[in-house]
C-alpha positions in Angstrom: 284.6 158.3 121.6 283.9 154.5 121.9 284.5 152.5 124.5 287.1 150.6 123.1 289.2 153.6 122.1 288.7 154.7 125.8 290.4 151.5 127.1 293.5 151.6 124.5 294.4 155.2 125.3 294.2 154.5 129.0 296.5 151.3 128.9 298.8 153.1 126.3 298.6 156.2 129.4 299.0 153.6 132.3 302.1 151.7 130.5 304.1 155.1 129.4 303.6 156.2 133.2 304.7 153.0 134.6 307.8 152.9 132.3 309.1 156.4 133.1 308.2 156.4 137.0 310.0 152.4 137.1 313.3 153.8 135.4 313.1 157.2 137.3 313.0 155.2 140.9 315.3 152.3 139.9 318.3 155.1 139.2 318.5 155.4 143.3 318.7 152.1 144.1 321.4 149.9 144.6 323.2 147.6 142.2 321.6 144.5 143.6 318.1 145.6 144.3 318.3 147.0 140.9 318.9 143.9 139.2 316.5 142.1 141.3 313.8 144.8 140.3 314.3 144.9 136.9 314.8 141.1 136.6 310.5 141.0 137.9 309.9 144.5 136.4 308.2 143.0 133.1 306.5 140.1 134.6 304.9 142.3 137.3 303.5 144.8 134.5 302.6 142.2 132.6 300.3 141.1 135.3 299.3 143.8 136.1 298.2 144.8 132.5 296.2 141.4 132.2 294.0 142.2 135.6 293.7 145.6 134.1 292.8 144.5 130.9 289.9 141.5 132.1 288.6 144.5 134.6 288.2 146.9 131.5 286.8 144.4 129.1 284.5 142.8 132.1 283.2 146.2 132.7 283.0 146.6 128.6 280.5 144.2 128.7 278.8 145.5 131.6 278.5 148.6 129.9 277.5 147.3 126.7 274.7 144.9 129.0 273.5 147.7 130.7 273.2 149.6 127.2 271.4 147.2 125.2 269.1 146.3 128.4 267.9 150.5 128.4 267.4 150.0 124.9 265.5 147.4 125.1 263.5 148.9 128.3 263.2 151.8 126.0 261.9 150.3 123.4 259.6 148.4 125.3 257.9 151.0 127.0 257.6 153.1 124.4 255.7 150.3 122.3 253.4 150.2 125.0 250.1 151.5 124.4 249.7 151.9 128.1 250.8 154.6 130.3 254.4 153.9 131.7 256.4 156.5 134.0 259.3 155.8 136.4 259.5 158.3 139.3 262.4 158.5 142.1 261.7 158.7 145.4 260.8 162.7 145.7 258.3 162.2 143.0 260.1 163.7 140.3 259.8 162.0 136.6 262.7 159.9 135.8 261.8 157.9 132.6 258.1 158.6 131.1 257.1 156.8 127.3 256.4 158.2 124.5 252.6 157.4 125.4 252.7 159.4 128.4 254.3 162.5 126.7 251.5 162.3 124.4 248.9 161.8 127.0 249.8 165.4 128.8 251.4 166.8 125.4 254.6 167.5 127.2 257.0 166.6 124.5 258.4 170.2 124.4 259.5 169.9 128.0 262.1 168.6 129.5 260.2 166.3 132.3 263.1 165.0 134.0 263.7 166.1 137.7 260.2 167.1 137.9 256.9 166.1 139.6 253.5 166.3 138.7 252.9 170.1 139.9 256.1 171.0 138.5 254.9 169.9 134.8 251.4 170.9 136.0 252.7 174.5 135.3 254.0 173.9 131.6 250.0 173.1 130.6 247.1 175.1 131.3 244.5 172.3 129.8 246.3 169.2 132.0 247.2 171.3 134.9 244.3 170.1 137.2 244.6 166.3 136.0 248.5 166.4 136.3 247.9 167.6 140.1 245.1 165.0 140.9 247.4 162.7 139.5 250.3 164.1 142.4 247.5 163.8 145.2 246.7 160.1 144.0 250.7 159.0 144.2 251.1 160.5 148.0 248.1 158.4 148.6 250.1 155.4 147.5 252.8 156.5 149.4 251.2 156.7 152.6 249.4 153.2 151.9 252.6 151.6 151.6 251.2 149.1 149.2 250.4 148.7 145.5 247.2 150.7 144.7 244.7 150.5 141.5 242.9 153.3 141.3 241.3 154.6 138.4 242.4 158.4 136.9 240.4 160.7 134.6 242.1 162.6 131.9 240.2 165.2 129.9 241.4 165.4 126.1 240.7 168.5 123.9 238.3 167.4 121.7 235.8 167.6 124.8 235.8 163.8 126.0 237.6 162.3 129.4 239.5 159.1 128.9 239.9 156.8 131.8 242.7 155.0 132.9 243.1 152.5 135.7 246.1 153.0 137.1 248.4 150.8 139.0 250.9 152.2 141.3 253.8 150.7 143.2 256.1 152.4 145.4 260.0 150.9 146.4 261.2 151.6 149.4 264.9 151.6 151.0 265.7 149.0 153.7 265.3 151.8 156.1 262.0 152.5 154.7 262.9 155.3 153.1 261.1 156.4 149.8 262.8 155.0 146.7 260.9 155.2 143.7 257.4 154.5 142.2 256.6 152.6 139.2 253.2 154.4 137.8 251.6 152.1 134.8 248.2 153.0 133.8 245.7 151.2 130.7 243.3 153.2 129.0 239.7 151.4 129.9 237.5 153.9 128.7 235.9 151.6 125.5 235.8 149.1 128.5 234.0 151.1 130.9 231.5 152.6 128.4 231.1 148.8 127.3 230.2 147.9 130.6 227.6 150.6 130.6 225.9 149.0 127.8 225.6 146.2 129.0 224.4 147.2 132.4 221.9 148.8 129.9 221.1 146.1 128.5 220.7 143.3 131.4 218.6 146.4 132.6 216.3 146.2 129.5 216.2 142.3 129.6 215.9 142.4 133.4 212.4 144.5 132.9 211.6 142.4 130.4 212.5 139.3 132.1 211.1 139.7 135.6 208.7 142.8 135.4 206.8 140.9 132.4 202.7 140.8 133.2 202.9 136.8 132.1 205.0 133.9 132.5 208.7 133.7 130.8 211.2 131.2 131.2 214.5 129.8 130.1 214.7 126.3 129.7 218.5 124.3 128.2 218.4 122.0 125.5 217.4 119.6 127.5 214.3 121.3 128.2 215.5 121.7 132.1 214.4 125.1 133.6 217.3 127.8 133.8 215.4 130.9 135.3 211.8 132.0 135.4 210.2 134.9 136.3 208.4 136.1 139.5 205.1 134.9 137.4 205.9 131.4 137.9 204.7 131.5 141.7 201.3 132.7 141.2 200.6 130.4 138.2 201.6 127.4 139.9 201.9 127.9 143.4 205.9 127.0 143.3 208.3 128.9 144.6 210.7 130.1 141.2 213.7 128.6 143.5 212.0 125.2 143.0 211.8 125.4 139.7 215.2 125.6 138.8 217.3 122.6 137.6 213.6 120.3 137.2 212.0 119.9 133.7 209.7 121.8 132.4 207.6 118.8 131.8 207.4 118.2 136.0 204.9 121.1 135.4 202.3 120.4 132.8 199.6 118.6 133.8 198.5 115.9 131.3 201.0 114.0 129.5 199.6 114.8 126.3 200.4 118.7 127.0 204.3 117.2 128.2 204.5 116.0 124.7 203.6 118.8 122.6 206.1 120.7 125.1 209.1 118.8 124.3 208.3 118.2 120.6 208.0 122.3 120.3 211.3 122.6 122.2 212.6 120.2 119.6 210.9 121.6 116.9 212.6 125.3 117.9 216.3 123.5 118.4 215.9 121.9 114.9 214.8 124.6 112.5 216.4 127.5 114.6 213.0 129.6 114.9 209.9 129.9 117.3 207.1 127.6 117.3 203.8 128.2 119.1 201.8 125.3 121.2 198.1 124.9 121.6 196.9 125.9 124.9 198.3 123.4 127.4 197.7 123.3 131.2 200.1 123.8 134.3 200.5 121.7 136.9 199.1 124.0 140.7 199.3 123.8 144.4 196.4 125.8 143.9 192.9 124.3 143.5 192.3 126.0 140.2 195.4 125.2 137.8 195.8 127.8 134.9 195.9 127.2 131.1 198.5 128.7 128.9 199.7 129.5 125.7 203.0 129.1 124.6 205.9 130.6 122.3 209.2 128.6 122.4 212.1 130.9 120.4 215.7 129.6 120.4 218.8 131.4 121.9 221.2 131.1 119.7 225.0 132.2 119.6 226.8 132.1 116.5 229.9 130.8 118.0 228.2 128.0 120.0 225.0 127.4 118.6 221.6 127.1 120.4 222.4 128.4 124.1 218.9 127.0 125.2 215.2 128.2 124.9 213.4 131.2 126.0 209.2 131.0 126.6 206.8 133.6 126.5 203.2 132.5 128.0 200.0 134.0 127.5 197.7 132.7 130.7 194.1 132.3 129.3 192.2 130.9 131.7 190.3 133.9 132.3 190.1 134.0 128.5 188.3 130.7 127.9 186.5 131.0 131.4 185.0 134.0 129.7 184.3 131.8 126.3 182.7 129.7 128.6 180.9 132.1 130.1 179.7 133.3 126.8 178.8 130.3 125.9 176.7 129.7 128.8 175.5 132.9 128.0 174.2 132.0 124.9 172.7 129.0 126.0 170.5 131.0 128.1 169.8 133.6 125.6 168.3 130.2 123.3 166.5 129.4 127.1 164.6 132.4 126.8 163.8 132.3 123.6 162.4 128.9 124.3 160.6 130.0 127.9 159.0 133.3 126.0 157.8 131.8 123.2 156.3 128.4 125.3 156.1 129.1 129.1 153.1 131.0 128.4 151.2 128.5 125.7 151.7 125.4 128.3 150.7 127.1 131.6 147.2 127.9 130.0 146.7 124.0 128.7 148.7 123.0 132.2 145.7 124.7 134.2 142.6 123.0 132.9 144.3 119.4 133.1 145.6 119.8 136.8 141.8 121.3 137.0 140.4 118.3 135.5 142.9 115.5 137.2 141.4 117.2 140.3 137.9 116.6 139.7 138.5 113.5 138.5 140.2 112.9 142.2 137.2 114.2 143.5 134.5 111.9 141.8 137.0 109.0 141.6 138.5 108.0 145.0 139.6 104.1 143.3 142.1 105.7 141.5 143.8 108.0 144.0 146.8 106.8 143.8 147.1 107.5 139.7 145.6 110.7 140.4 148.5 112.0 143.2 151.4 110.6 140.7 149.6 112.9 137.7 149.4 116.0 140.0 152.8 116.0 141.0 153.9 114.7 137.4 152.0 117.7 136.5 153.3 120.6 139.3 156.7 119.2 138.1 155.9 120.8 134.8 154.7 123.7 136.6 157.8 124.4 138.4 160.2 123.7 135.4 157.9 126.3 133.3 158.7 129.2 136.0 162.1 128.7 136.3 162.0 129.4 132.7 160.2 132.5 133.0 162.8 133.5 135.3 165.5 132.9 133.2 163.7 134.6 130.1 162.6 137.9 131.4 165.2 140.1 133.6 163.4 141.0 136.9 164.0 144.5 138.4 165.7 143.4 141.7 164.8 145.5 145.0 168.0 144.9 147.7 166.8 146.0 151.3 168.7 145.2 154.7 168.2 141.9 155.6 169.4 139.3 158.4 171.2 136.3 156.6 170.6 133.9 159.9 166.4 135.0 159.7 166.7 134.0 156.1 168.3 130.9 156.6 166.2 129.8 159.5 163.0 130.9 157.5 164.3 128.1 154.5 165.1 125.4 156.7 161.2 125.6 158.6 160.1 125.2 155.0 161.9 122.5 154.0 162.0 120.6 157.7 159.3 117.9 156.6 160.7 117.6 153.0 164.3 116.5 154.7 162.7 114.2 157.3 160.9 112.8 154.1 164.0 111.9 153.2 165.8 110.8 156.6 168.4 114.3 156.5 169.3 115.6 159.7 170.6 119.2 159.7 172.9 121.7 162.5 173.7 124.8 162.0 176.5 126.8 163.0 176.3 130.8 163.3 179.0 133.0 164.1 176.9 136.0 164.7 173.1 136.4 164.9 173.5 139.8 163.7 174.6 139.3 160.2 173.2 142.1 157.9 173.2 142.7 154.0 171.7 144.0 151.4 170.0 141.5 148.9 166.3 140.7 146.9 165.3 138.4 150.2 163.3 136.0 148.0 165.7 135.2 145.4 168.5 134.2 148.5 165.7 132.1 150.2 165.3 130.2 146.3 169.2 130.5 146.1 169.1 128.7 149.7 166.6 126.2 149.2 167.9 125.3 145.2 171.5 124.6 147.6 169.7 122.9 150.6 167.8 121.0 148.3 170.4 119.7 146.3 172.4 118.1 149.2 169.0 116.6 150.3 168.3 114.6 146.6 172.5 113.9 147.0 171.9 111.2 149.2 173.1 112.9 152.2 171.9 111.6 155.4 173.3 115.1 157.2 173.8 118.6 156.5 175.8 121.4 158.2 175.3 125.1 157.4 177.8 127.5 158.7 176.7 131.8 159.1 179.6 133.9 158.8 181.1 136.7 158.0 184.7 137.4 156.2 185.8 141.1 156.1 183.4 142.8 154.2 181.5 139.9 153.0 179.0 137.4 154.3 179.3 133.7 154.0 177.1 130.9 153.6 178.9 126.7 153.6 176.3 124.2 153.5 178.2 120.7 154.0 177.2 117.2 153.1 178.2 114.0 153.0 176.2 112.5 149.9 177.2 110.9 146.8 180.0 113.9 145.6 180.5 115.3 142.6 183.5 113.9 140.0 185.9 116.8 139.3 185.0 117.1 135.3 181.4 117.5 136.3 182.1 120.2 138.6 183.2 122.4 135.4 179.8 122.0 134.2 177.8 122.8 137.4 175.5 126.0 136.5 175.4 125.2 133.0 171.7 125.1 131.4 170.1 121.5 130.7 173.3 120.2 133.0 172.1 117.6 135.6 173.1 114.9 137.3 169.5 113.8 138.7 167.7 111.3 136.7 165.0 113.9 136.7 166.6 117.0 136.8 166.6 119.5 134.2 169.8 121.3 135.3 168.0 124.8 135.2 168.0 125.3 139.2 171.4 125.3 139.7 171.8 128.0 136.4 169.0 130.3 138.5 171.2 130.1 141.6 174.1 131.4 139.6 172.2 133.8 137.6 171.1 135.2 141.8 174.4 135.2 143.0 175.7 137.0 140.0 173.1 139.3 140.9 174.3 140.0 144.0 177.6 139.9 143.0 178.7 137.3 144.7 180.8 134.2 144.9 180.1 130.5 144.6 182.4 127.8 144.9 182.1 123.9 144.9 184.5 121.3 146.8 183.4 117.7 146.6 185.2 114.4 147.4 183.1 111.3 145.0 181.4 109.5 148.0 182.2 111.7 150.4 180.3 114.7 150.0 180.1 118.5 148.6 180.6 121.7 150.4 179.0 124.9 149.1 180.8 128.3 149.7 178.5 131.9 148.8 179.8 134.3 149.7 178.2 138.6 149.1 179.1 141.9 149.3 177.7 143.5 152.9 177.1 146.8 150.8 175.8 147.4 147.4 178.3 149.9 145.5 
């Protein structure tokens, strides 16, 4: 029956009752009260009747309001895709959507009145999630407060979707238990997106910052982004301080800083990855590094080119080893040379220093000439042996020896030769007792070749300095000559390299060819007009 019917049977009820009872009661009243009664009898109904009537239509609408707002709510909810449920204050279901009947497959139960471990007994397969899900709203409960927690449901094809779940309990003014409002969203695409991508930063993470060489990410503006833990060691900067600065603050030469931001460029503009000849960083470090570089684009298809990415290959060690084969092969052409010649001029280099003699010895006018063609010719002599050494390989014999004793031994030798040329020398040793194994005469030639070098450098003093570092020995011999210029100092060692007027660059290769030997260490500093310092260091024991 409809509302409306409902409201004209009661007023047509109401009316025929007030009719009959008003005639009934007027019969025992008096004349005049009767008239006076029936005289207002109508008008008072008829009031009556009109606050009845705007009661019942007022609480029509109500009705009606209240009808079409649960329809509504209904609807909503049950166009959710999330999980909605309404529960009172005991826990028991009050209003669930058609989501959530799904969910637990409780459509052939009647839910209402019931909690969780009440349903949790009308499914086998949802009876432990149905309980958890119990456990977690007395939780909330007891919290007082709106929780998010997140709920695992297992389905029956074998896989667990997971919800995260937002609860919110109401409580009377007496803080009583009310209700509780359980919404939860499906998240398990989400979640298992996460993952991958976890996964993947993982991947590029490794990549990124585990990666044996230099990579970086620079903007468009060629501005560094993030670099990897390689950056330090290659230039001495802390990654930190790299970040925000161009990428050109860090290449050396600005030659190099122009094929840098012309690749970047180049990579922006046609969308793919252009290499750069070797170019070289700028270092803290004494010895700067030289690298090879691929600059590839990032590019999102929504926004275009993110920035750059670069992938380094260090070669320095690569083209120190060219060099070093090159110098190699120089001295491989050396002893070709020395074999075929040293030989053929020391026999012809004997009979004239024989014959300058004895004409020295019958001639005493020309002296002088004599003493210039001698030492012209024990020049010769000494540039023919170090030849020899370089041509044939000598079987080395290393024996226990004192590195101070060998040192002092050098510098009795050479005393007059330095007072020749006004050089005053100190020593400095940290230990008398400094013991390795070496071929003794090639480090007295490696000593003098050094000692001698500062002396012809213009030096007017000389410090040497014994010591010893861990498990190697070490030999500085300081001057304060003319210097070296940095782009020579690349060169020292190599054959036929020399910066004397008469020098023929092959003492310096020897020493390097005996400290390789020994496998050792030599290393140059030198300030132009300020002087060199000479650092060998060598193993204490032979492996």
């Amino acid at each position: 029956m409809s509302y409306k019917r409902k409201i004209i049977l009661l007023y047509i009820l109401i009316g025929t009752v007030w009719i009959l009872i008003t005639d009934f009661l007027l019969v025992y009243l008096n004349m005049e009260i009767y008239l006076f009664v029936q005289r207002f009898k109508g008008l008072f109904f008829v009031l009556l009747t009109g606050a009845f009537i705007y009661y019942a239509l007022g609480k029509g609408e109500q009705v009606k309001l209240l009808k079409n707002e649960k329809e509504r709510l209904n609807t909503l909810i049950n166009s959710m895709v999330d999980f909605v449920n309404f529960k009172d204050g005991q826990g028991r279901w009050i209003k669930v959507n058609q989501f959530g009947l799904d969910l637990f497959q409780l459509n052939h139960v009647d839910y209402r009145g019931k909690t969780d471990r009440e349903l949790a007994e009308y499914t086998d397969f949802y009876h432990d999630a149905l309980v958890q899900c119990y456990d977690s709203d007395e939780e909330t409960w007891k919290s007082g407060e709106i929780t998010r927690v997140e709920e695992k449901i297992p389905m029956p094809d074998g896989t667990t979707k997971t919800f995260e779940t937002i609860k919110v309990p109401l409580f009377e003014a007496n803080k009583e238990r009310k209700g509780l409002v359980v919404i939860g969203r499906e998240i398990t695409e989400r979640i298992e997106a996460t993952q991958l991508m976890k996964a993947s930063e993982l991947k590029y993470r490794s990549l990124f910052h585990y990666n044996p060489e230099l990579v970086f990410i620079v903007d468009i503006r060629g501005n560094f982004i993030e670099v990897n833990p390689k950056f330090e060691p290659l230039t001495g900067y802390e990654a930190d301080y790299a970040l925000g600065r161009p990428i050109t603050e860090f290449v050396a030469n600005k030659s190099d800083q122009q094929r840098v931001l012309a690749a970047i460029q180049k990579a922006i503009e046609e969308r793919e990855s252009v290499q750069t000849p070797e170019i070289v960083l700028t270092s803290k470090k004494e010895n700067p590094h030289t690298v090879h570089c691929v600059f590839v684009p990032i590019i999102n298809e929504e926004h275009g080119i993110q920035g750059i990415i670069g992938y380094t290959t260090d070669m320095t060690q690569t083209l120190a080893t060219e060099e070093k084969l090159r110098t190699t092969e120089k001295l491989a052409v050396v002893g070709e040379l020395a074999a075929g010649i040293a030989h053929e001029i020391r026999n012809p280099l004997t009979s004239l220093k024989g014959f300058v003699q004895l004409f020295q010895y019958e001639n005493t006018k020309d002296h002088f000439i004599h003493n210039i063609m001698l030492d012209e010719l024990e020049r010769i002599n000494t540039i023919v042996s170090e030849l020899l050494v370089l041509s044939r390989p000598q079987e080395l014999v290393f024996s226990p020896k004192n590195l101070n004793e060998m040192m002092d031994t050098i510098l009795t030798l050479y005393h007059s030769e330095m007072n020749l040329h006004g050089v005053s020398v100190s020593i400095d040793k940290e230990d008398n007792n400094l013991i390795f194994e070496c071929e003794p005469n090639q480090i007295k030639q490696l000593f003098l070749n050094i000692i001698k070098n500062s002396t012809e450098a213009s030096a007017s003093h000389i410090h040497i300095r014994t010591f010893q570092d861990g498990e190697y020995l070490g030999v500085t011999v300081q001057d304060n000559g003319c210097g070296i210029e940095k782009d020579r100092l690349k060169k020292i060692g190599e054959p036929f390299y020399s910066q004397k007027e008469k020098g023929t660059g092959l003492g310096l290769t020897v020493s390097f060819k005996i400290i390789e030997a020994h496998k050792g260490t030599i290393h140059y500093d030198s300030v132009v007009n300020e002087g060199t310092t000479v650092t060998m260091k060598f193993p204490i024991k032979r492996d």
